[in-house]
N, C-alpha and C positions, 0 to 999 in steps of 0.2 A: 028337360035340360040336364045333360050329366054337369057333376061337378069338376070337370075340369074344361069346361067350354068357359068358363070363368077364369078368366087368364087375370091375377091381381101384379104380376109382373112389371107391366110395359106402364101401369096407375104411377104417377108421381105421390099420391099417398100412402101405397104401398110402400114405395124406394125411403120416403121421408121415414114412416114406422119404421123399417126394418133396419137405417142407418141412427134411429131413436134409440133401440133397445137396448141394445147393447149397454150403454150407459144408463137406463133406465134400469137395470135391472137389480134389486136389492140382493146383495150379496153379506148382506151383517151376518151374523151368529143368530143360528133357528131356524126356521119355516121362510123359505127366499124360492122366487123363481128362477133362478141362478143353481140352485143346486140341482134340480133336477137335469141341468144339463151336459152337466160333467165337474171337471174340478173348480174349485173358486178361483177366483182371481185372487194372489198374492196381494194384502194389505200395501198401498204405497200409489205414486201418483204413476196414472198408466198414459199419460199424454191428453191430451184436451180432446174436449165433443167437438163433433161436429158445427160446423157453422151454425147450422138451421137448430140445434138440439132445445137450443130455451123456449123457440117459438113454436116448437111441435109439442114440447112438455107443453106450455100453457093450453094449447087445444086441448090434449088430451086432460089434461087435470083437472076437470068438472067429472069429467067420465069415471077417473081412478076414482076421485074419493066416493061420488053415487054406486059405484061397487054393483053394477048392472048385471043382465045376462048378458048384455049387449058388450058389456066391461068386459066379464067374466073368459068371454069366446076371444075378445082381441087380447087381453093379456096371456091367457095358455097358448097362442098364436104365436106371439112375435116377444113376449118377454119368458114364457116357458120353451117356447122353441118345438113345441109340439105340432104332429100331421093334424089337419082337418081331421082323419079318420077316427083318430084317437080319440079326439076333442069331442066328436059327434058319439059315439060311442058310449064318451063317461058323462055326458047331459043329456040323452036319450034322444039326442036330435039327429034329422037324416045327414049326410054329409054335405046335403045342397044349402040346406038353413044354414051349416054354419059359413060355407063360403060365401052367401049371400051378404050375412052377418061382417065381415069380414072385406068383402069388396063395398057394404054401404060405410063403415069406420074410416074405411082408405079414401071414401071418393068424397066424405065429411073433410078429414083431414084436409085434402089436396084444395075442398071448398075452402074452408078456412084459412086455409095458408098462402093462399090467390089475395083475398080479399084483402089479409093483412100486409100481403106486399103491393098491392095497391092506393092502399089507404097510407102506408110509409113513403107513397111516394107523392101524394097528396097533400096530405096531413103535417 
């Protein structure tokens, strides 16, 4: 299977991550995945997150602080802003492991994020 028969596009986990990041991303003074992507974002309030952004952090935030390979592949993804190819390249992995990697985090995500709006409407 090539690695782009893996469409993470049309995943509602994917759309959730990638409207997450933006705001997730550490841009303080040092070593941030924000600089590798161009210029910082100017000190000052840039307008509010996303609706969904607290409920997508709390999934992901078992993941961030365990600091996984599993971590490691979604974060140079969607808070580096880096290609699969790249990615694959500096972890010695083929291009398919890491989109695998990558659409299993999304379709985690999208599980989580069902659940919890199910349960809000329950509950």
């Amino acid at each position: 299977m090539a690695t782009d028969e893996i469409d993470l596009t049309g995943s509602l986990g994917h759309r959730l991550l990638a409207e997450w990041a933006p705001w997730a991303r550490d841009d303080r003074d040092g070593e941030s995945w924000g600089q590798s992507v161009g210029p910082r974002m100017p000190r000052g309030y840039h307008g509010d997150p996303p609706k969904n952004f607290f409920i997508v952090d709390k999934i992901v935030a078992p993941h961030r602080v365990e600091r996984s390979q599993y971590w490691t592949v979604v974060a140079m993804f969607y808070l580096g802003q880096r290609p699969d190819w790249e990615i694959a390249r500096e972890l010695g992995w083929s291009e398919q492991r890491v989109a695998f990697n990558l659409a299993a985090f999304a379709a985690l995500v999208e599980r989580e994020f069902k659940d919890l709006q199910t349960f809000s409407r329950y509950g």
